[in-house]
C-alpha positions in Angstrom: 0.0 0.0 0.0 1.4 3.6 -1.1 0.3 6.6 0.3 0.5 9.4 -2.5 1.6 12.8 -1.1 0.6 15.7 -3.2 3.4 18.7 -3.1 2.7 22.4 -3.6 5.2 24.6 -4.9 5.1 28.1 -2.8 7.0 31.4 -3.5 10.3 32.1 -2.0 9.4 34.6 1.1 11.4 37.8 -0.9 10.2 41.0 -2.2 11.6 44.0 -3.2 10.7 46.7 -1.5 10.6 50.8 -2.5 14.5 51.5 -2.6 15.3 48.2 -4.2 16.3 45.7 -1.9 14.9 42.7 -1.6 13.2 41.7 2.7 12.1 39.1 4.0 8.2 37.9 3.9 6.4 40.7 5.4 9.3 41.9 7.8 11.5 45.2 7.3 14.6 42.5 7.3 16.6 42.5 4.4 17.9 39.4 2.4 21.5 41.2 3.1 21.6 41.4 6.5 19.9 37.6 6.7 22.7 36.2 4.0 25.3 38.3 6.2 24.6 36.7 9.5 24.2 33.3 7.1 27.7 34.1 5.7 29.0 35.0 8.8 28.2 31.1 9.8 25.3 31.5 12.0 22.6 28.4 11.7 18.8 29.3 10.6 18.4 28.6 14.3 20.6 31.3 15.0 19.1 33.4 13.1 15.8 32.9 14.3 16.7 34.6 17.7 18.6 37.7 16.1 15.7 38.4 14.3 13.1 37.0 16.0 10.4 38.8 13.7 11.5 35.9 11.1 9.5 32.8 11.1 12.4 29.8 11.1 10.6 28.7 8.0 11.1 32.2 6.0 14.4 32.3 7.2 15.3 28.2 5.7 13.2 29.1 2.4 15.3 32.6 1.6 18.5 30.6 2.5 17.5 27.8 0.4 16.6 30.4 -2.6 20.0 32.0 -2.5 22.2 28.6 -2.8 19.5 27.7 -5.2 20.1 30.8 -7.1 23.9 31.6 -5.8 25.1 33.5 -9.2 22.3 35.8 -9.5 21.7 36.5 -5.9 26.3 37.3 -5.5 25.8 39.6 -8.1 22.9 41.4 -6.1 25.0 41.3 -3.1 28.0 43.0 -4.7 25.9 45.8 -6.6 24.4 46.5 -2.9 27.6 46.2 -1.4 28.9 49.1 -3.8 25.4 51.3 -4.1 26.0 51.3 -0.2 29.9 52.0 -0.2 28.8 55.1 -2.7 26.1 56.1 -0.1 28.5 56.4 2.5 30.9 58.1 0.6 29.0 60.6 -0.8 27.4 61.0 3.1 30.5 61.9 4.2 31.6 64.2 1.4 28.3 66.0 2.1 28.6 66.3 5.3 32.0 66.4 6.5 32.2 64.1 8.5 36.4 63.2 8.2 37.0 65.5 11.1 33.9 65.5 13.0 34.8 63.6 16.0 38.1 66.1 16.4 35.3 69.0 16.0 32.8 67.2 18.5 35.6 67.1 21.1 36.6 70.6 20.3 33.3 72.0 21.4 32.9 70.0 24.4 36.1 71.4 25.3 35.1 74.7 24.8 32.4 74.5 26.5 33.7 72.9 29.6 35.8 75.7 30.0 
């Protein structure tokens, strides 16, 4: 006797959100930050607890998406790693921020005495 199972395909638990990243389900957490701590070689269980918002199952199927779709997904990785390297720079430039902790103690300084 055989018992027939019937499977049903679902969606990966990824969307791309307003500024063109890509979160998690319904959760503010971005695929990034997940692969980061993934990289970083934290389990799904791990995982779970740093971002508790994450249901374990979200968190296996996004994981399970990436190493299914490794090329594409690097390449994602690596033009957010350098759109946010270009944010930062350009931060800085605009705001001065190379000598901002010298001009922070400065003033505190000042007005101590």
């Amino acid at each position: 006797m055989s018992v027939q199972v019937e499977f049903q395909a679902t969606a990966p638990p990824l969307r791309w959100d307003e500024a063109g990243g890509i979160r998690i389900g319904q959760s503010r957490v971005a695929l990034d930050s997940l692969l980061a701590t993934y990289h970083a070689g934290s389990t799904p269980e791990e995982i779970a607890v740093q971002y508790p918002i994450l249901p374990l199952t979200e968190i296996y199927a996004a994981i399970a998406y990436y190493l299914a779709h490794r090329q594409q997904m690097d390449v994602y990785l690596e033009q957010r790693r350098q759109q946010a390297q270009q944010r930062r720079k350009r931060f800085t430039q605009d705001h001065n921020l190379t000598d901002l902790r010298q001009r922070l103690l400065a003033r505190r300084q000042s007005q101590r005495g």
